[in-house]
Residue frames relative to the residue before (quaternion, step in Angstrom):
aa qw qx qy qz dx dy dz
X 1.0000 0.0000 0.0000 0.0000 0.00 0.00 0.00
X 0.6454 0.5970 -0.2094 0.4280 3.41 1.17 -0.86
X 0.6037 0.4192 -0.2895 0.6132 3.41 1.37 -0.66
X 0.6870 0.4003 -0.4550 0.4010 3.68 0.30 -0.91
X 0.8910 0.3005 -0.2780 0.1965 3.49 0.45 -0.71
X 0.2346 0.6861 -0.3354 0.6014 3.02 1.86 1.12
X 0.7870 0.1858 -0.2908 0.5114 3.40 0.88 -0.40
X 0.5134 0.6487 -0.4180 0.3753 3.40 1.22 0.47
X 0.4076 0.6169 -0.3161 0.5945 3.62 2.07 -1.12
X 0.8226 0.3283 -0.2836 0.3677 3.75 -0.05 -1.40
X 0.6633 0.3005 -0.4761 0.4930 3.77 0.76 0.24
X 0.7591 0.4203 -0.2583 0.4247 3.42 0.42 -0.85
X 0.3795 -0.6234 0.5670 0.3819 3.54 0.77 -0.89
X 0.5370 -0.6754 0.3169 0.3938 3.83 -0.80 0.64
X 0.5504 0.4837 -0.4574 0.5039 3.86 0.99 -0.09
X 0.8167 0.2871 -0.2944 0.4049 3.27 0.11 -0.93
X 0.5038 0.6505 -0.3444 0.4522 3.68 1.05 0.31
X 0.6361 0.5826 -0.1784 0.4735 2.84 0.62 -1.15
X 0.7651 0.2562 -0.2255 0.5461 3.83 0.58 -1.61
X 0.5694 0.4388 -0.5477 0.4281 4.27 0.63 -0.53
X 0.5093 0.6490 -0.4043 0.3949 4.17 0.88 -0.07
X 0.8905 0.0928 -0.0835 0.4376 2.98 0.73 -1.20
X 0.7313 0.4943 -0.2938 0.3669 3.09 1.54 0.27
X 0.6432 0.5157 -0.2561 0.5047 3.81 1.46 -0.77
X 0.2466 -0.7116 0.6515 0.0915 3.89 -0.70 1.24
X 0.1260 -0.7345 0.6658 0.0361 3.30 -0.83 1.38
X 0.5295 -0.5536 0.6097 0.2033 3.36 -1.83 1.57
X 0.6006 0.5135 -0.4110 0.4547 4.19 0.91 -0.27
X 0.7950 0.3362 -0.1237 0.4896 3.80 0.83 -0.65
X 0.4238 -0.7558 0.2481 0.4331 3.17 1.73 1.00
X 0.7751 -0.4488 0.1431 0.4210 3.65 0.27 1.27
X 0.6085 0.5932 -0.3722 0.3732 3.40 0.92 1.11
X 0.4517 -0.6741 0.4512 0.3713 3.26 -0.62 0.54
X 0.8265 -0.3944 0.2157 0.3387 3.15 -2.15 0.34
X 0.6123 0.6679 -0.1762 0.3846 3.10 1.29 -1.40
X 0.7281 0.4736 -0.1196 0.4809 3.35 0.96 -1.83
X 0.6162 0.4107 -0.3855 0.5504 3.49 1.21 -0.47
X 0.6071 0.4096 -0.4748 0.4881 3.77 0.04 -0.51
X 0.6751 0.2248 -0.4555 0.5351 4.00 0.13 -0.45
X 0.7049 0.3953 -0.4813 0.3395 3.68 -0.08 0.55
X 0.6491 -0.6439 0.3415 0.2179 3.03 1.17 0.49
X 0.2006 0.7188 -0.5449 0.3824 3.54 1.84 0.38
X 0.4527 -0.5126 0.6265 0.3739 3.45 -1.37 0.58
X 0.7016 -0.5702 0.4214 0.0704 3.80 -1.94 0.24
X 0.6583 0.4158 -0.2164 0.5890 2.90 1.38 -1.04
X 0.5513 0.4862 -0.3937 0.5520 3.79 1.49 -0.45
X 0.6661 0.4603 -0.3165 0.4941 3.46 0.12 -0.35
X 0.5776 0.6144 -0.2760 0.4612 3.63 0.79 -0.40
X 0.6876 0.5145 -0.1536 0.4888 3.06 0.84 -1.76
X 0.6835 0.5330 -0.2999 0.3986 3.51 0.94 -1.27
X 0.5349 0.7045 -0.1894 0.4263 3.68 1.34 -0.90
X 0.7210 0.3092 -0.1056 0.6111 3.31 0.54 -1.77
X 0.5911 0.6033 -0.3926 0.3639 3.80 0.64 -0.26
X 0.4371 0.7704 -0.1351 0.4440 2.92 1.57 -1.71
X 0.9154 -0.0138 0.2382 0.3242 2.70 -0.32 -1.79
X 0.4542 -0.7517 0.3167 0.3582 3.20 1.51 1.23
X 0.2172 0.7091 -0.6625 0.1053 3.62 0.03 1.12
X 0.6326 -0.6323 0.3492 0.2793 3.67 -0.96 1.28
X 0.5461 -0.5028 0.4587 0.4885 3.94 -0.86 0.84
X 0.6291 0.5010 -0.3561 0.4759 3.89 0.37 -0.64
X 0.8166 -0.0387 -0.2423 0.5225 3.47 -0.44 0.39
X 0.2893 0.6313 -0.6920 0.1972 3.93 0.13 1.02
């Protein structure tokens, strides 16, 4: 958990990380946010994927 959300600060920075977590509902994580999927227990690296997909994060720092 500590790594994913370390690499969420280092694209997003920790403010703007912090609210696309708890605030943007992704159609990839069946309409839940970042937040709502980790308490469901969604695996990380799926949730990740949905993010950097999202939000065009370069093959280099997926």
């Amino acid at each position: 958990m500590s790594q994913f959300r370390g690499l969420m600060e280092d694209e997003f920075g920790a403010l703007r990380a912090g609210s696309l977590a708890r605030d943007h509902v992704f159609s990839a994580l069946d309409g839940q946010t970042v937040d709502e999927a980790i308490e469901s227990g969604t695996d990380l690296r799926r949730i990740w994927r949905a993010v950097c997909d999202a939000y065009d994060v370069p093959p280099a720092r997926r």
